[in-house]
DOTOR-123863 format. One record per residue: residue number from 1; residue in three letters; x, z, y of N, C-alpha, C in turn. Coordinates in steps of 0.1 Angstrom, whole numbers. Each point is the difference from the previous one (the first is absolute). Example, Ala and Ser with C-alpha at 12.3 -4.5 7.8 and 13.67 -1.06 7.14 Angstrom:
<atom 1 'Ala' <132 78 -57> <-9 0 12> <9 0 12>>
<atom 2 'Ser' <-4 -7 11> <9 0 11> <-8 8 11>>
***
This chain:
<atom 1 'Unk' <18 -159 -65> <11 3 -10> <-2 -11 -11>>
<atom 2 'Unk' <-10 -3 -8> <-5 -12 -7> <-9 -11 8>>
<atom 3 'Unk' <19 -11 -3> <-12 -12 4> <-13 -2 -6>>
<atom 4 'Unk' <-13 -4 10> <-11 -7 -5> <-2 -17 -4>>
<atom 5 'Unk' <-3 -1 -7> <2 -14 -1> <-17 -4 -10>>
<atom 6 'Unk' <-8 -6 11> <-13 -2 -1> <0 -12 -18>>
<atom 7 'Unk' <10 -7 -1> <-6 -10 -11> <10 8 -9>>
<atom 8 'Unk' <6 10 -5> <5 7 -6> <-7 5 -15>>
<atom 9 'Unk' <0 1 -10> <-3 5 -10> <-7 16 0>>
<atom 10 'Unk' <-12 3 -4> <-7 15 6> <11 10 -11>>
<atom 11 'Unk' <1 10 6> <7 6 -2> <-2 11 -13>>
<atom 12 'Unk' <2 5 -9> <-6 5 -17> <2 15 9>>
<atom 13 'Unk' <-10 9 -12> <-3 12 6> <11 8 -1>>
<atom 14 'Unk' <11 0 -8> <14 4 4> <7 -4 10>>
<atom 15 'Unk' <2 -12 4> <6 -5 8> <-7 10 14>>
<atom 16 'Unk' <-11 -2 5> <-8 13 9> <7 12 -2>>
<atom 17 'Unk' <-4 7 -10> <7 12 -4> <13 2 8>>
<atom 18 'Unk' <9 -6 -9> <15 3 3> <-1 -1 16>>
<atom 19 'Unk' <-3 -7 8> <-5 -7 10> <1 14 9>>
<atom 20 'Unk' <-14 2 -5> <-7 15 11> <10 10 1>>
<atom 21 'Unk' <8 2 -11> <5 14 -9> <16 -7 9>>
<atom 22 'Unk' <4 -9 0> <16 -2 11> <-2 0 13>>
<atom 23 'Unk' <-13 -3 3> <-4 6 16> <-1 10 1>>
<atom 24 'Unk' <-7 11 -9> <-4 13 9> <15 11 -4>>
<atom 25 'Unk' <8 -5 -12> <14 1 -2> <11 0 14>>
<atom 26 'Unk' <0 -13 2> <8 -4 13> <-7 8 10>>
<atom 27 'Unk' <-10 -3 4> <-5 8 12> <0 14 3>>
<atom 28 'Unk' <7 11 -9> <1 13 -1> <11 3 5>>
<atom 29 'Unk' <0 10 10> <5 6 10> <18 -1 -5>>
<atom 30 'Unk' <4 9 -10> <12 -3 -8> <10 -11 -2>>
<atom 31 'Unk' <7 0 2> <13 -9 1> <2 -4 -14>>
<atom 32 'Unk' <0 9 -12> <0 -7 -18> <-17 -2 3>>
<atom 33 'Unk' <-3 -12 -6> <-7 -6 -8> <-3 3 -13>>
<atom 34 'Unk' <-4 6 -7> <-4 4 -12> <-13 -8 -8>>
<atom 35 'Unk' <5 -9 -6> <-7 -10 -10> <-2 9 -13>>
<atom 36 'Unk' <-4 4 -3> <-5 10 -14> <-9 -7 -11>>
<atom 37 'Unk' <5 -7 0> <-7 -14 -13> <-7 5 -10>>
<atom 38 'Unk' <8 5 -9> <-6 10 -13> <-13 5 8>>
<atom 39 'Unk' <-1 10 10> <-9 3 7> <-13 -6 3>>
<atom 40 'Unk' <5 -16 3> <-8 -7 4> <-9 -5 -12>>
<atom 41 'Unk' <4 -6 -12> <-2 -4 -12> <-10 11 -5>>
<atom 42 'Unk' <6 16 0> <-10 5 0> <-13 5 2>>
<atom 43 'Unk' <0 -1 16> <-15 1 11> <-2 -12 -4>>
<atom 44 'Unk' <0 -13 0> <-7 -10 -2> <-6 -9 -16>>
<atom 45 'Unk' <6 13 -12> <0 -7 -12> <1 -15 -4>>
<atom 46 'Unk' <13 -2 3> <5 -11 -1> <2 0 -16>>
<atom 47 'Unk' <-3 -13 -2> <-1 -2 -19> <16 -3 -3>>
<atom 48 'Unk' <6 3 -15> <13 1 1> <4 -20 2>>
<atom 49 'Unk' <-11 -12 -2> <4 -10 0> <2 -3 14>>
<atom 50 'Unk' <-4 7 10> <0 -1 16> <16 1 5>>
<atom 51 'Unk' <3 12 -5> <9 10 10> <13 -10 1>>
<atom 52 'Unk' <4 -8 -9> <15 -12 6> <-2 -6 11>>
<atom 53 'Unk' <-14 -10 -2> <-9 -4 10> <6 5 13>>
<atom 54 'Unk' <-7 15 5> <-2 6 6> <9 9 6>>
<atom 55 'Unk' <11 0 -4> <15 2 3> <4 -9 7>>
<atom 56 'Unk' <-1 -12 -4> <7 -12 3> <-6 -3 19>>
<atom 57 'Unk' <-15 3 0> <-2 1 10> <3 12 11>>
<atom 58 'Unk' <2 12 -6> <7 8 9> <11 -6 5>>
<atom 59 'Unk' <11 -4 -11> <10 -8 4> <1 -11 14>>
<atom 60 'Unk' <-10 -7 -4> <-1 -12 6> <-3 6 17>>
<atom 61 'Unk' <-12 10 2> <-3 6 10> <16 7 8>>
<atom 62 'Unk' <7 8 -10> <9 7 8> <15 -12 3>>
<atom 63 'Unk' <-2 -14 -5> <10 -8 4> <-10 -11 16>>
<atom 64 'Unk' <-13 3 1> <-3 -1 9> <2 11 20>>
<atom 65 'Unk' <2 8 -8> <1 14 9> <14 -4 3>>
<atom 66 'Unk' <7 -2 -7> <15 -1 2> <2 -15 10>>
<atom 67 'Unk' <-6 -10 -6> <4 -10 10> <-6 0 15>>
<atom 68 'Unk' <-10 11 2> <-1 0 13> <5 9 7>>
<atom 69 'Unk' <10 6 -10> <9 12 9> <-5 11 -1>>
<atom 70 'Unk' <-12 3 -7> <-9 13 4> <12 14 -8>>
<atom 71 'Unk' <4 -9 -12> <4 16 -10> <18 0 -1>>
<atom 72 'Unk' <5 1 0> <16 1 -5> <6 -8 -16>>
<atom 73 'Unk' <8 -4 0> <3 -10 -12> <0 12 -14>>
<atom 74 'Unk' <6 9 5> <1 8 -13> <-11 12 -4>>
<atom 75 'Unk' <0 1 -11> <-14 7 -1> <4 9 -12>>
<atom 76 'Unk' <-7 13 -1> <4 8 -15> <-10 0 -10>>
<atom 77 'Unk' <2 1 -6> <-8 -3 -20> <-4 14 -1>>
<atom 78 'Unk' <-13 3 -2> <-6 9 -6> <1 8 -11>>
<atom 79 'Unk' <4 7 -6> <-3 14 4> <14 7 1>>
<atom 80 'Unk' <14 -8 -1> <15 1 -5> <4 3 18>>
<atom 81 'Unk' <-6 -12 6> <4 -7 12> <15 -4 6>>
<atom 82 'Unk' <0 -7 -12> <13 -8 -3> <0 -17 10>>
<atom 83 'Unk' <8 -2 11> <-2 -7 8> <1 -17 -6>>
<atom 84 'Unk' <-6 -8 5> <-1 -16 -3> <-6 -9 10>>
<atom 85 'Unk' <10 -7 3> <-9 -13 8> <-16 -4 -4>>
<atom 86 'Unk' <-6 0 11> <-12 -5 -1> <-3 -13 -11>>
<atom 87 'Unk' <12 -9 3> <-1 -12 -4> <2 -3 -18>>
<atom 88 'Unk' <0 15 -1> <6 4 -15> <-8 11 -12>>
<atom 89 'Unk' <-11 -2 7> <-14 7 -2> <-4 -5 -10>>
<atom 90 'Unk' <-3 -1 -11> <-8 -8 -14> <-14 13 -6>>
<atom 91 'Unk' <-8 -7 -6> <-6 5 -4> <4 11 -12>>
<atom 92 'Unk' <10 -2 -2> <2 14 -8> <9 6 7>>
<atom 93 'Unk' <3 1 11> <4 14 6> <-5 3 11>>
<atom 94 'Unk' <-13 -3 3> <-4 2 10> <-15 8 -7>>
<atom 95 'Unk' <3 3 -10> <-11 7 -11> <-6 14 8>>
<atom 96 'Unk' <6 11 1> <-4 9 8> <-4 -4 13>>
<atom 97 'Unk' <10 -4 12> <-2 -2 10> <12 -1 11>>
<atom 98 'Unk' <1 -5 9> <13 -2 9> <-5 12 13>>
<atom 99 'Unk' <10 -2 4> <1 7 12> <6 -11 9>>
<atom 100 'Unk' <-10 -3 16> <5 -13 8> <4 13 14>>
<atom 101 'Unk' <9 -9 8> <2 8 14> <1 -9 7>>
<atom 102 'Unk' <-11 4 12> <-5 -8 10> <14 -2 8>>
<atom 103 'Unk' <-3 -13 8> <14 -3 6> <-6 -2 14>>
<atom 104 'Unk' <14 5 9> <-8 2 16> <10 -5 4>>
<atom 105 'Unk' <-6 -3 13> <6 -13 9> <6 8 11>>
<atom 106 'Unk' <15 -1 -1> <3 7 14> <7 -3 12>>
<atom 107 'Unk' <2 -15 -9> <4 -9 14> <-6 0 13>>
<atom 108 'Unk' <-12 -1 -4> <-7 -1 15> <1 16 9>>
<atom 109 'Unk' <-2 12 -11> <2 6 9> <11 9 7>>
<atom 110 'Unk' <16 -4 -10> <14 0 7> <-3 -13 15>>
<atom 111 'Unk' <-2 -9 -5> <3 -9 15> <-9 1 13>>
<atom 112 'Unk' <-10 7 -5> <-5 4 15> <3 8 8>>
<atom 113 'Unk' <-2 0 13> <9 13 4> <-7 5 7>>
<atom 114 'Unk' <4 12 1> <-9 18 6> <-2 -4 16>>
***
């Protein structure tokens, strides 16, 4: 899901964080995705000079999910769930948290046949 790229820059202990925290997110049985940021900021005591930072990479992470097809383009804002393109995510409204929906492939299994 993340490229490896060996001469790459090591990665800051947030960048991991967000990291672990949109895998085990994505990987949950459930079709919404539930990013719960505030949440996250909280279990991890993020310092208030962190959290734009650290938005920015949730961002960055869920415009990666998107380019590989994994989530749906549109996505709902926390806690209103008031709908927005992924691509329209900023750090100040993505303050609470989004809601992502996994996107399934059904081409392949309309074209096969029984």
């Amino acid at each position: 899901m993340f490229e490896v790229d060996l001469t790459d820059r090591k990665l800051t202990k947030y960048e991991n964080l967000v990291r672990v925290e949109s895998i085990r997110t994505l990987s949950s049985k459930d079709v919404e995705k539930r990013f719960h940021i505030r949440e996250f900021f909280d279990t991890y005591k993020i310092s208030n000079q962190k959290i734009k930072e650290i938005k920015q990479i949730f961002i960055d992470i869920i415009h990666i999910f998107q380019q590989y097809q994994l989530i749906e383009n549109e996505s709902l804002l926390m806690p209103n769930r008031s709908r927005i393109n992924i691509h329209n995510l900023t750090t100040s409204n993505i303050s609470d948290g989004s809601i992502l929906y996994e996107k399934f492939n059904t081409n392949s299994f309309l074209s096969n046949k029984v």
